[in-house]
N, C-alpha and C positions, 0 to 999 in steps of 0.2 A: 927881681920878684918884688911885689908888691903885697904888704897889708894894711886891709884899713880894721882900726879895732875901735870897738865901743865903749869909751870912760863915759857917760855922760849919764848913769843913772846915778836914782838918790842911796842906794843901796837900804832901804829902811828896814829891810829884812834882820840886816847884820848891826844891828843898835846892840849897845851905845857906842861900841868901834867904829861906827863911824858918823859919831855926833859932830866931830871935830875937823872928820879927815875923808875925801872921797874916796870909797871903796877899794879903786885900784890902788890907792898908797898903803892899804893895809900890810902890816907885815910880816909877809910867812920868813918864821926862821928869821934874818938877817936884812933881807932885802923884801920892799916893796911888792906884792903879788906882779902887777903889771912890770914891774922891773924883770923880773924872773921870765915873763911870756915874753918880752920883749928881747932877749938873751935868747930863748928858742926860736924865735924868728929868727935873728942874724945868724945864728949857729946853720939853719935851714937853708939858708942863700937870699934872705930879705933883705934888702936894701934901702926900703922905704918904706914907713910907716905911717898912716895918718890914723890921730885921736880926732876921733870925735867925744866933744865935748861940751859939758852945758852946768850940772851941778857943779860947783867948787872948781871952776875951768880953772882958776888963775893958778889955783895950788898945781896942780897939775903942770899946765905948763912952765911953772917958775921949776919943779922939780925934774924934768924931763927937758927942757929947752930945745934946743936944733936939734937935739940928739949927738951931737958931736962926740961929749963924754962918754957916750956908748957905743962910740962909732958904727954908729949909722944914722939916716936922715930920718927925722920925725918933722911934721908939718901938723897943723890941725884943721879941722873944720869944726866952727862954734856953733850949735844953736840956739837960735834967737828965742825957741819954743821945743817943750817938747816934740821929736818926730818918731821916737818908738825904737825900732830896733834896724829898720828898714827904709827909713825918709832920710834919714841923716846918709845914706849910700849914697844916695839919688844925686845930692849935694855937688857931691865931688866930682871935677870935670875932667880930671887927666889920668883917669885909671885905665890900667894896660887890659887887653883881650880877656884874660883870666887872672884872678888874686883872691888871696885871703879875706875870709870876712872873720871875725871873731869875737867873743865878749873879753875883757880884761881881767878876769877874775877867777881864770881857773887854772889847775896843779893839776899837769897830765904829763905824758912820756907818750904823747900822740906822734907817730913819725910823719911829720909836717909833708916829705916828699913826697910819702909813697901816697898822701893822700890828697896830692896837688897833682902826681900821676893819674891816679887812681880819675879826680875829673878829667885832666885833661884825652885819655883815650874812652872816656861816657860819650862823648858825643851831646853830653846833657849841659843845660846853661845852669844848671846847681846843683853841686854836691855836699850832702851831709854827713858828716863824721858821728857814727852811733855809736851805743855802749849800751850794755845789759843791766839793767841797775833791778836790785830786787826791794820791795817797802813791802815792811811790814805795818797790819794796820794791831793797832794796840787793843783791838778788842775783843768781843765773841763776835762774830757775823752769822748773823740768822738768813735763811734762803722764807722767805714766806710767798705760798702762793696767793696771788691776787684776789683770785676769785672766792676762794675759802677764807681764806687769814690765816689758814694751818699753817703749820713749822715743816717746810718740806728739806732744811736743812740746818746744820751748824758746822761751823768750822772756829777752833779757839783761836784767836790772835795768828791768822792766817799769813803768809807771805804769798805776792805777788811778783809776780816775773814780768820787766816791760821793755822793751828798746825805746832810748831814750836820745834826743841829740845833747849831745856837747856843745855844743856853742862854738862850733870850728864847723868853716865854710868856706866852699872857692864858689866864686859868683865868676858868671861870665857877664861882659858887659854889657851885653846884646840885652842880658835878662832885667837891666834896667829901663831899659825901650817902655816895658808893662808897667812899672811900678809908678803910681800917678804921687802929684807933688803933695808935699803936706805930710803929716803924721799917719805911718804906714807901720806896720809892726811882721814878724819873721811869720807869726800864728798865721795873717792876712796872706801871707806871699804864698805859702804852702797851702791853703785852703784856695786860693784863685789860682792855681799852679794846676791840682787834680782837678779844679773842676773844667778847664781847659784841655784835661787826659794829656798833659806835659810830663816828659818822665825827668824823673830826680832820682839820681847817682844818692848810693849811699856808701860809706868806706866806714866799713868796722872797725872798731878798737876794741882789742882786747886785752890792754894793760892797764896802766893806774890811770883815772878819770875821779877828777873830785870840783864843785861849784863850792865855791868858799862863800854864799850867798847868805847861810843861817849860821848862828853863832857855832853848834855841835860841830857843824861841817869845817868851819873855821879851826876851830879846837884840832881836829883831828890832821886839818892841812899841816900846823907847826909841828906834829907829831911825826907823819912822815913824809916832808918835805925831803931832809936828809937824803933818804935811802929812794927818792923818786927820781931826784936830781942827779943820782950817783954823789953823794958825799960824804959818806959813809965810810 
């Protein structure tokens, strides 16, 4: 089994953690975030990994190397330029029928097979792993109608219910055929996807899912890293 994962943003979200260090070496608990996904891949039956790579490449690969220490194989692919989340896929020329697409930087108990199963009986050339995330917004939200300006409603400091993706993905290679060269992003794949009426597999999660992208988020991954990872 095959994954390729995305190290190569600037992470500028998660300042000043990571003025120094690229994102994926942040470290939840004990080890590296990316170390930790990389330990749920081989545990899953992955054998192979490619980092894509471009901010702060070298640290990365100097800490990660063959992957041998980790026993399993890491390889990379560099970019020359930013390509988004989706160009840097395109890159890679020896990917098997179906694999993992991923970002480096999140804290889940996603079960990698059942949702490497879950594509491969879609029949679909991508599957996305969803999660229910609820935001609340901090303030009063007023409904006003247009035409009036009247107050046709209020709601205080309201929550919202949304299905959201996690950044866990099996690509079929076929779905690379569409994806044109250059800087391509996941937003562009799924919006040229429906409007082509191509169905996309989606495989729910309904246990722990955290993007360690903004500092609070960060904070809360070293809180229960522990008890996510079973070590406890």
């Amino acid at each position: 089994m095959r994954a390729v994962v995305l190290a190569g943003g600037r992470g500028t979200r998660l300042k000043p953690y990571t003025t120094t260090i690229p994102k994926p070496l942040v470290p939840v608990g004990e080890r590296p975030i990316l170390e930790i996904v990389i330990g749920q891949l081989k545990e899953a039956g992955v054998d192979h990994i490619t980092l894509t790579v471009n901010h702060m490449a070298e640290f990365l690969m100097a800490f990660f190397g063959d992957g041998e220490r980790f026993g399993i194989r890491i390889d990379y692919a560099t970019e020359t330029e930013p390509l988004g989340t989706v160009g840097p896929v395109k890159q890679i020329v020896d990917l098997p029928e179906s694999f993992f697409v991923l970002n480096g930087d999140l804290l889940t108990d996603l079960d990698l097979n059942a949702l490497f199963e879950s594509h491969r009986t879609s029949g679909a050339r991508l599957t996305v792993a969803t999660y229910s995330r609820d935001s609340m917004i901090d303030f009063g939200v007023i409904d006003i109608d247009e035409q009036s300006g009247q107050v046709t409603g209020f709601r205080e400091k309201p929550t919202y219910h949304f299905t959201v993706s996690t950044g866990f993905y099996v690509y079929s290679r076929a779905l690379l055929d569409d994806v044109p060269d250059g800087p391509y992003g996941f937003d562009q794949l799924m919006l040229d996807m429906l409007s082509r009426n191509e169905s996309i597999n989606t495989y729910k999660h309904d246990g722990y899912w955290l993007d360690i992208g903004r500092p609070e988020d960060y904070e809360k991954a070293n809180t229960d890293f522990a008890k996510v990872l079973g070590d406890e």
